[in-house]
N, C-alpha and C positions, 0 to 999 in steps of 0.2 A: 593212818597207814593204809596204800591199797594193799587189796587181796595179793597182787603181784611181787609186793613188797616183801609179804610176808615166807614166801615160798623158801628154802635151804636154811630158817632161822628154827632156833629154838623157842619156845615159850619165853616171853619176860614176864609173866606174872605170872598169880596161881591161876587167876580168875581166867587168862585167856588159858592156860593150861587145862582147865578144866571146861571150857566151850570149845574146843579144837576134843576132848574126848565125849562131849556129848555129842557133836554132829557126825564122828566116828559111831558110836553106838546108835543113832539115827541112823546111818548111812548103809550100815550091816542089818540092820531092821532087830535091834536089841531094844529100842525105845523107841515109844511114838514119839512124833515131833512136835504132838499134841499137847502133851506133856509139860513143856517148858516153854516161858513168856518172851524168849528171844527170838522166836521163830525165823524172822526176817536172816539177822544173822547168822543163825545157824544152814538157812538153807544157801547163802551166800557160800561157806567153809563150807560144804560140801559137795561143790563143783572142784574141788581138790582131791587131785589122785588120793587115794588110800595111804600109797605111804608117805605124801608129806603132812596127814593128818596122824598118823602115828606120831613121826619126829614130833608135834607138836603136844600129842598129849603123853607121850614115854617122860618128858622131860620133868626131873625129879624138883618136888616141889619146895626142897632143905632150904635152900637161899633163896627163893626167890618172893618177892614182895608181893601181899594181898592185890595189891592194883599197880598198873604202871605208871611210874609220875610222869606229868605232861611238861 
């Protein structure tokens, strides 16, 4: 999926749920990007406005699947 792609959607997994909120908290300077082995990824999602990186980590994680099937 491009980055373009991803833009007005919610989260389909947890796991992207939860790397759309660390490039957010990288991105506000709450964590270094040092920190975490995605790097590449994460600095990709953070060429994305602020808030379509919120919609992406607000999105509640009740239903939604550890990974997303291919």
């Amino acid at each position: 999926m491009l980055l373009k792609e991803l833009v007005n959607e919610k989260a389909v997994s947890v796991a992207q749920r939860r790397l759309f909120g660390i490039a957010l908290a990288v991105k506000r300077g709450d964590k270094s990007i040092s920190d975490f082995e995605n790097q590449d990824a994460i600095k990709q999602i953070m060429k994305l406005p602020d808030e379509e990186l919120r919609k992406f980590a607000k999105t509640k994680e009740k239903d939604l699947p550890d990974r997303r099937e291919k």
